[in-house]
C-alpha positions in Angstrom: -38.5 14.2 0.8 -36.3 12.3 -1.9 -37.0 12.3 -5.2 -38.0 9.1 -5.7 -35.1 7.2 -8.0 -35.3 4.1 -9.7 -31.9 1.5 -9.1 -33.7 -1.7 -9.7 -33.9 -5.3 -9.3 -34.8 -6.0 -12.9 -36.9 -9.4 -13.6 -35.9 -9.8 -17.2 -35.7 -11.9 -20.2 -36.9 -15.3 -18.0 -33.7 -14.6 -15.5 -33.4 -12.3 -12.5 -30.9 -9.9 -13.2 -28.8 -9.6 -10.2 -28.5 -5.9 -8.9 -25.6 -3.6 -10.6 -25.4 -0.4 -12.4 -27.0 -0.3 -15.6 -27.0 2.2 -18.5 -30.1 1.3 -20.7 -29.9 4.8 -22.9 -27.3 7.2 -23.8 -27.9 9.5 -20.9 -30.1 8.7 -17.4 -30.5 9.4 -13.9 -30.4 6.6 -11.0 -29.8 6.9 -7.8 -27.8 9.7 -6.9 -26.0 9.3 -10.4 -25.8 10.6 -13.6 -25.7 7.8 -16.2 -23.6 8.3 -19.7 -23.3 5.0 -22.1 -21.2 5.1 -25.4 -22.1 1.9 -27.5 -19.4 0.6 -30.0 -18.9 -2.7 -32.0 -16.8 -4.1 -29.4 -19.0 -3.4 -26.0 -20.1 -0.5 -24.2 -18.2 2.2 -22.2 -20.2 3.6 -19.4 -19.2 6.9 -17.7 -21.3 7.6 -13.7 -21.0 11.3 -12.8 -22.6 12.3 -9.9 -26.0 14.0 -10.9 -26.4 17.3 -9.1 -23.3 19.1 -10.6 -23.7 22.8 -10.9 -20.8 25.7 -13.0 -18.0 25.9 -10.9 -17.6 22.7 -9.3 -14.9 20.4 -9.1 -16.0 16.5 -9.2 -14.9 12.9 -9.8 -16.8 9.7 -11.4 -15.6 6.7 -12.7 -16.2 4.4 -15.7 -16.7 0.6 -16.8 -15.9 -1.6 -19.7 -18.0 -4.0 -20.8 -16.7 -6.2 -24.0 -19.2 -7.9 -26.5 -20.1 -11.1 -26.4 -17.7 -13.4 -27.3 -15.0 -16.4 -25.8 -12.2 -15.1 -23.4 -9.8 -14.3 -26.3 -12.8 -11.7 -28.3 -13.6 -10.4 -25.1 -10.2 -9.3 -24.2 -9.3 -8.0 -28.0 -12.5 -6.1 -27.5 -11.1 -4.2 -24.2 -8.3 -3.5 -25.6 -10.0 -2.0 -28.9 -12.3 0.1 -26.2 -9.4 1.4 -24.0 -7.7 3.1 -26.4 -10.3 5.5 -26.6 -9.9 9.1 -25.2 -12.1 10.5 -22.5 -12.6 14.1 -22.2 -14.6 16.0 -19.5 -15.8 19.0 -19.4 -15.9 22.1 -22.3 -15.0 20.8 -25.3 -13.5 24.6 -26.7 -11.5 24.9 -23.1 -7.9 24.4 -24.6 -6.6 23.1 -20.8 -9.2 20.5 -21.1 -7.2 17.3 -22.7 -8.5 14.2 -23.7 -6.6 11.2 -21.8 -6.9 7.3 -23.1 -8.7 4.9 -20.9 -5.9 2.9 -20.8 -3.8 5.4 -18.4 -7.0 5.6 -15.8 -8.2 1.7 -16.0 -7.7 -0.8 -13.5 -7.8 -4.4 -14.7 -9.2 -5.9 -12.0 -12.6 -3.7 -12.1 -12.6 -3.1 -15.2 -12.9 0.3 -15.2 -11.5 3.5 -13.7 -11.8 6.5 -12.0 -12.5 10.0 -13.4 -10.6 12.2 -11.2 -10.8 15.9 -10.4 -12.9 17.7 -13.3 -13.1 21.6 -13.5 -17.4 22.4 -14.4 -17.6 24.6 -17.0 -20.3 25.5 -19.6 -21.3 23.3 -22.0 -20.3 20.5 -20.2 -19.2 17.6 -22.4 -18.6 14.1 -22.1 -17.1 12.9 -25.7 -14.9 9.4 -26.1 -12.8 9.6 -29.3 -11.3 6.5 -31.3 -8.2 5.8 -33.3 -10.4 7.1 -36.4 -10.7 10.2 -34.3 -14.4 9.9 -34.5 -16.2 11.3 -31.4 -19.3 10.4 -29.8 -20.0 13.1 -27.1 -22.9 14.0 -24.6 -23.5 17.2 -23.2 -25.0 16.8 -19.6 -27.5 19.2 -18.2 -26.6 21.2 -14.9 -28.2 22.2 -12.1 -28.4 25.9 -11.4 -25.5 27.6 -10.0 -25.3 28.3 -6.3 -25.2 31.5 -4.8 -22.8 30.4 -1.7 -19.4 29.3 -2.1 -18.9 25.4 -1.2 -18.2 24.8 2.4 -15.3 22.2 2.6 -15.5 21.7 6.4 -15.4 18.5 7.8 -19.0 17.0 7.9 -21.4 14.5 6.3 -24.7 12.4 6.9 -24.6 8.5 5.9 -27.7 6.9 6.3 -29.8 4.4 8.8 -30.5 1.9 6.5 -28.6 1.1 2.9 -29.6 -1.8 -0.1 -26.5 -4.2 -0.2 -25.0 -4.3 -3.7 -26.3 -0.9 -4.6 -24.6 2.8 -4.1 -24.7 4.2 -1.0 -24.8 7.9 -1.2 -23.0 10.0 1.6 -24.3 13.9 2.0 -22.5 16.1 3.4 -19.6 18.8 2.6 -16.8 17.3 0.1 -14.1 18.6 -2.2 -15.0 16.8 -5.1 -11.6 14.9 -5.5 -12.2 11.4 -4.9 -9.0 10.5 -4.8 -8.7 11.6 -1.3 -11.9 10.1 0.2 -12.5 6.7 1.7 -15.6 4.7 2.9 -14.7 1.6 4.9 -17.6 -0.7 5.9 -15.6 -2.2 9.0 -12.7 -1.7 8.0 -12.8 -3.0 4.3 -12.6 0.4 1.8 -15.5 0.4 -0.7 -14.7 1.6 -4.4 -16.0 5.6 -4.7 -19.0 5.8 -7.7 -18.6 9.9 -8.1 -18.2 12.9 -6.2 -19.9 16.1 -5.8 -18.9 19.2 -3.4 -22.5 18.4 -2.0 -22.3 14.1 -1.9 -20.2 11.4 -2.1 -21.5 7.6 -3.6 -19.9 4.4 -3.2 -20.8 1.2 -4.0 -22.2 -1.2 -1.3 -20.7 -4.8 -1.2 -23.8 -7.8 -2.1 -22.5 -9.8 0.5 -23.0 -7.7 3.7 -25.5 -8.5 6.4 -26.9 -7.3 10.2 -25.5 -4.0 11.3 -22.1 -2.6 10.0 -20.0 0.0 10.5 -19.5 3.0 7.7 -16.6 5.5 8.1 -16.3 8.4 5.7 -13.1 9.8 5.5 -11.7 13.0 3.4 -8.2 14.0 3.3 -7.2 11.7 5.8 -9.9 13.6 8.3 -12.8 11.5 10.1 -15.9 13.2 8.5 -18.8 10.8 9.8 -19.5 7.2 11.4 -22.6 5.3 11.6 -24.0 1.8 12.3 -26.1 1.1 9.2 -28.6 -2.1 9.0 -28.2 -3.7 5.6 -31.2 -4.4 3.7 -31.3 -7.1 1.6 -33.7 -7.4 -1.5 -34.4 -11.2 -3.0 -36.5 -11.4 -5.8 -37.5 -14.9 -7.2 -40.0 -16.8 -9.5 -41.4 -20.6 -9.2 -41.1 -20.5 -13.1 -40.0 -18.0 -15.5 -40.9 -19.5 -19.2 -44.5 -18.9 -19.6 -46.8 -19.6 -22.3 -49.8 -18.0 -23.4 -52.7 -18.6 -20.3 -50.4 -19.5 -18.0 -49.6 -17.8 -14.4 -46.4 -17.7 -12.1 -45.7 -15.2 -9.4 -42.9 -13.1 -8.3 -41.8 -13.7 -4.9 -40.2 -10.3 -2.8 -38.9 -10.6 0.3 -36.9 -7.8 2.1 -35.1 -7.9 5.3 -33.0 -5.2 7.7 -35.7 -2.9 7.6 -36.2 -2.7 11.4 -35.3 0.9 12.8 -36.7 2.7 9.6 -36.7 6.4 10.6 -39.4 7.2 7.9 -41.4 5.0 5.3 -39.7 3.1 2.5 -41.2 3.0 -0.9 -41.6 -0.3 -2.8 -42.3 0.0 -6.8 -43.3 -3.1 -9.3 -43.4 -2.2 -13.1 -44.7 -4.3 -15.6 -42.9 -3.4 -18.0 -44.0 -5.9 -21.0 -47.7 -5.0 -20.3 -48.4 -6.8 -23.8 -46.8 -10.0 -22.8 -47.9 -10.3 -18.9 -50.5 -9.1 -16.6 -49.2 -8.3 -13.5 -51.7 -8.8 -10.5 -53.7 -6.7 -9.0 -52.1 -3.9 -11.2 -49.6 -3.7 -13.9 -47.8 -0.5 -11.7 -47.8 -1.2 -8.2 -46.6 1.5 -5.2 -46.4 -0.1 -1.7 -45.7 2.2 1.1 -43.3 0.3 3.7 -43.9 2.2 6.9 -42.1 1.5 9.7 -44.6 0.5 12.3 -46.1 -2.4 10.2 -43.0 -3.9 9.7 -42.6 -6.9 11.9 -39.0 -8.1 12.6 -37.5 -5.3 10.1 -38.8 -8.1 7.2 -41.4 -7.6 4.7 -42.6 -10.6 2.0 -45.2 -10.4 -0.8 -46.3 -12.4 -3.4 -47.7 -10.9 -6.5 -49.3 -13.4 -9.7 -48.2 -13.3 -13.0 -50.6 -13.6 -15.9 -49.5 -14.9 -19.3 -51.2 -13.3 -22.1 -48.6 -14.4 -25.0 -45.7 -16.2 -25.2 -42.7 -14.1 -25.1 -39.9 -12.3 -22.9 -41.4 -10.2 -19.9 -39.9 -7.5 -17.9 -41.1 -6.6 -14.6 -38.7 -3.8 -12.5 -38.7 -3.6 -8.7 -37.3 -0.5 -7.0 -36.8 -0.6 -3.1 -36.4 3.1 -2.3 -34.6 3.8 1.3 -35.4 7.0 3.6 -32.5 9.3 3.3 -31.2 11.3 6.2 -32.5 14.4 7.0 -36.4 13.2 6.6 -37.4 12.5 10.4 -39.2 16.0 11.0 -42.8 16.4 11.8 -44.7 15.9 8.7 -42.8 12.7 7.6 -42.5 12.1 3.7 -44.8 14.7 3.4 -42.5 17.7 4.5 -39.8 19.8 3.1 -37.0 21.9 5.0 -40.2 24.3 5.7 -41.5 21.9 8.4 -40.1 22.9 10.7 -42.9 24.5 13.6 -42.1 28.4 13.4 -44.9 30.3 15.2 -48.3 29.3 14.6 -49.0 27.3 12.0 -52.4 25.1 10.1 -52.4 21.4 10.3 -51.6 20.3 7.1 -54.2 18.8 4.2 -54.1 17.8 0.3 -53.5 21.6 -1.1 -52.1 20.4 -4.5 -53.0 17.8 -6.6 -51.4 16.7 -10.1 -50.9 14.2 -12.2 -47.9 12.2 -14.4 -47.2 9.2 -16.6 -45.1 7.5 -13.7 -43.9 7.6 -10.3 -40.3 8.1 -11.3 -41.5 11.6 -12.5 -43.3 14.0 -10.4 -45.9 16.6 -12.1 -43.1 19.5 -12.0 -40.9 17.1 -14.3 -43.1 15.6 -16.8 -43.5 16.7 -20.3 -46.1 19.7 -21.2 -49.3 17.7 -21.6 -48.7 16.7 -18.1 -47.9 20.4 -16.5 -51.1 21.7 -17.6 -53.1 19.3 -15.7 -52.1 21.0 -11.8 -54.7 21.8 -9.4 -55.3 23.2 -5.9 -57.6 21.9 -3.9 -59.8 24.3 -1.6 -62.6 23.5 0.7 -62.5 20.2 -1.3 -62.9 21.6 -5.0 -60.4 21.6 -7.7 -59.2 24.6 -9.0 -57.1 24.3 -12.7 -55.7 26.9 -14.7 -58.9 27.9 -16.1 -60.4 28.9 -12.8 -63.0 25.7 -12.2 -63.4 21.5 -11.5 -65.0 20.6 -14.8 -62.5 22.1 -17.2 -59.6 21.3 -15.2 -60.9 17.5 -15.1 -61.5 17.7 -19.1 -57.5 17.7 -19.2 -58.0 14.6 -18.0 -59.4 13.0 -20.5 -56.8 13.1 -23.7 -54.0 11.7 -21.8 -56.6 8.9 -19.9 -57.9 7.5 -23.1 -54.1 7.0 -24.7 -51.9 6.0 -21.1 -52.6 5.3 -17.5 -51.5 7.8 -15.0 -50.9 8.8 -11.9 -52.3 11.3 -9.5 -49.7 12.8 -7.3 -51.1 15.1 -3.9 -49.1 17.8 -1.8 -49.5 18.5 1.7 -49.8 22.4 2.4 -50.1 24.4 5.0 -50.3 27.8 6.3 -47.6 29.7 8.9 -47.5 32.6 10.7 -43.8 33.4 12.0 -45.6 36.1 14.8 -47.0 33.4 17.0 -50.3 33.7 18.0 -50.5 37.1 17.2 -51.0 36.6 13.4 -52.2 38.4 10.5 -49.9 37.6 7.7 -49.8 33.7 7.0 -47.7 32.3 4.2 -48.8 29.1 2.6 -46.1 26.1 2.4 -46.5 22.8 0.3 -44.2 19.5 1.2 -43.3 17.6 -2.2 -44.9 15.5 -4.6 -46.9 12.2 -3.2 -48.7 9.3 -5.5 -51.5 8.4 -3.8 -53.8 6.4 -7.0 -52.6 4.8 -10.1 -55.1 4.6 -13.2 -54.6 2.1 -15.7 -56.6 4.1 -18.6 -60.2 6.3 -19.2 -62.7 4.9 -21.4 -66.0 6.4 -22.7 -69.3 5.0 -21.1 -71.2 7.5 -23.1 -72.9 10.6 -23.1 -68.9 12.0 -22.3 -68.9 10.1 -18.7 -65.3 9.1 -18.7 -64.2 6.0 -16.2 -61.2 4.5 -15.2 -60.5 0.9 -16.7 -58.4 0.0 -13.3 -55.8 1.0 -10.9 -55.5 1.1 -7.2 -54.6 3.3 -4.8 -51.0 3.1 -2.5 -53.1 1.2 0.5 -54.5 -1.1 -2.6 -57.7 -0.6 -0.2 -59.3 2.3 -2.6 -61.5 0.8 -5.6 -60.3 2.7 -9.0 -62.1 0.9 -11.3 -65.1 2.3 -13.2 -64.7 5.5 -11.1 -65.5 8.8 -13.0 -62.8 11.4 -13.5 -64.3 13.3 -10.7 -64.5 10.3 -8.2 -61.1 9.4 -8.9 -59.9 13.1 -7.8 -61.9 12.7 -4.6 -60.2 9.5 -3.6 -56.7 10.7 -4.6 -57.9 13.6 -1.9 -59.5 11.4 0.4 -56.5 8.9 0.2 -53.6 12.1 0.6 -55.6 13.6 3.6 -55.3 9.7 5.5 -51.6 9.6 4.5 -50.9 12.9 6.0 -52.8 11.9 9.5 -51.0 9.0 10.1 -48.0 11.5 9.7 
């Protein structure tokens, strides 16, 4: 399964931002992408590097220039302050590693450029340097080295479905170089994001519709082709200047959804949770699955509930099935699926819990990675060895934030067929299954949940004990992985 990413629709400030690549901090991760923002009096520079590089690989990204505000004439003084900075890539100490001003890689008409070609080395670097030759500079974590050479053979996977207006991202076996890879959505090329040996990401036009077809190219070489539905997200609001006590709602509908070949993930955020309640629960998860979808369209309506007067911020997130995820166990599998031998049918064996959906247990912060269970015969089994102390590290992070409780389908396999005596025990990834608003204390120590929901909004959260909210998150996992 994907790790769930968040590229959002973002209902902001009383507009609706339309979708486009956003850097909010100095360094994040969306979709496919790393994210690198350098902030200066006249605008922003962003850099997007592709976000699974590893030592020794050669990529590409690109970069945009945004000015400050300001009339036509600021605006254009500012770009020209902004691309005379230097960009440099890579390690800072490596002498063949030269700084080259913006100027010499932009193009006008995007307003940015491309980032061709960069040698990974350790500590990876991304600095811009001014006139004053003062630097700003970000180093940029890696992933782990591989243990196989890159294979550069001609091959690549572009997906079913794809959000128009958003990157599209292409796996498959690349070079790195995007100067010699196209992506042409019939026939029209689409302008390359970043490049990894292991993924290529382009950016999808807003104004496509029905089914298209994507060609991937590398070095002049047909590497894939595909007919790809394009899903279209609208996102829109009766009225968007509330006052305190009054209600709106936010209005979702999504079409092109027909052919899914696994479930799509739909996430609301409240974002301003001091300013607006959003109804029935400030974080919503909704689980798209393909046979409920009528037409390839789905529509909702969720209410708004002013509690002050002010700006509110509510971020939607359609997540897309990648390829790759059609084998047996559905979202709930991982390249050990596959049926080798004899093997269990597959129940919660895991269960954990973070601060959000856009981070699994495994990534959150320390409170958070104590508080991992397995589940056996029902029971919950923490670090300590039994339920009641591993639900007590529960209650800390309950009574400050809301949380969420994440489940993993595991299983047991024997490779020997029916003849079996040594089974090996596999887990799929990280699910969300119930979302908990907060813990309060009823007394005498009895802990309950002040809301949430579950994904099938069917499960009552509120004023369940720490204990009865485990044993839903169970019961809920255990019905997800049946209809799997």
């Amino acid at each position: 399964m994907r790790k769930l990413t968040i590229f959002s629709a973002v209902f902001s400030l009383f507009l609706l931002v339309p979708a486009s690549i956003t850097c909010a901090q100095t360094i994040t991760h969306e979709k496919g992408l790393t994210c690198i923002s350098f902030d200066f009096p006249q605008g922003k520079i962003s850099v997007w590097l592709p976000d699974d590089i590893r030592p020794g690989d050669m990529i590409s990204g690109s970069f945009k220039v945004e000015p400050a505000p300001g009339n036509a004439k600021q605006q254009q003084r500012s770009i020209e302050e902004l691309l005379k900075k230097e960009l440099k890539v890579g390690n800072p100490a490596d002498p063949a590693i030269v700084g080259k001003a913006l100027l010499k890689r932009y193009q006008e008409d995007a307003r940015g450029g491309s980032v061709s070609k960069e040698s990974v080395g350790l500590p990876f670097v991304v600095s811009l340097t001014g006139t004053d030759r003062k630097t700003q500079s970000v180093q940029v974590e890696l992933n782990p080295p591989s243990n196989t050479a890159p294979d550069h053979s001609a091959g690549c996977d572009i997906p079913t479905h794809a959000l128009t207006g958003y990157p599209i991202i292409v796996r498959g076996n690349f070079d790195g170089d995007a100067s010699n890879t196209k992506c042409r959505i019939d026939g029209k090329e689409l302008p390359l994001i970043a490049e990894s040996p292991r993924k290529s990401i382009f950016q999808l036009p807003a104004d496509q519709k029905g089914i298209q077809t994507i060609q991937v190219t590398e070095a002049d070489k047909k590497s894939c082709e595909r007919k790809v539905s394009m899903v279209d997200l609208k996102v829109s609001a009766p009225r968007t200047n509330l006052r305190k006590g009054e209600k709106t709602m936010i209005n979702v509908a999504i079409t092109g959804l027909q052919g899914l070949p696994d479930t799509a993930v739909l996430t609301l955020d409240n974002r301003t949770r001091s300013t607006v309640q959003l109804k029935p629960a400030d974080h919503q998860v909704i689980g798209l699955f393909p046979d409920s979808l009528r037409g390839g369209t789905f529509s909702r309506s969720f209410d708004v509930q002013s509690i002050s007067t002010g700006n509110f911020n509510i971020n939607i997130n359609l997540d897309l099935p990648e390829p790759g995820n059609t084998n047996q166990y559905n979202i709930f599998c991982n390249d050990k699926c596959s049926p080798v031998g004899k093997e269990t049918d597959p129940e919660v064996g895991e269960v954990g819990i973070s601060s959000s959906t856009t981070s699994s247990p495994d990534d959150e912060d320390k409170a958070f990675k104590t508080a991992k269970w397995v589940v056996n015969n029902g029971d919950l089994f923490g670090a300590t060895g039994n339920e009641d102390a591993a639900l007590d590290a529960l209650v800390k992070i309950g009574r400050t934030r809301g949380y969420v409780v994440w489940v993993k389908a595991c299983w047991k396999r024997c490779e020997k067929g029916w003849l079996c005596n040594d089974w090996e025990r596999y887990c799929g990834p990280w699910i969300p299954v119930v979302w908990v608003d907060g813990l309060e204390n009823t007394g005498d120590n009895t802990f309950k949940a002040t809301g949430g929901h579950t994904t099938d909004h069917e499960g009552k959260v509120e004023g369940l004990t720490r204990k009865e909210i485990m044993d839903l998150a169970i019961k809920k996992g255990n019905e997800l992985i049946k209809k799997k």
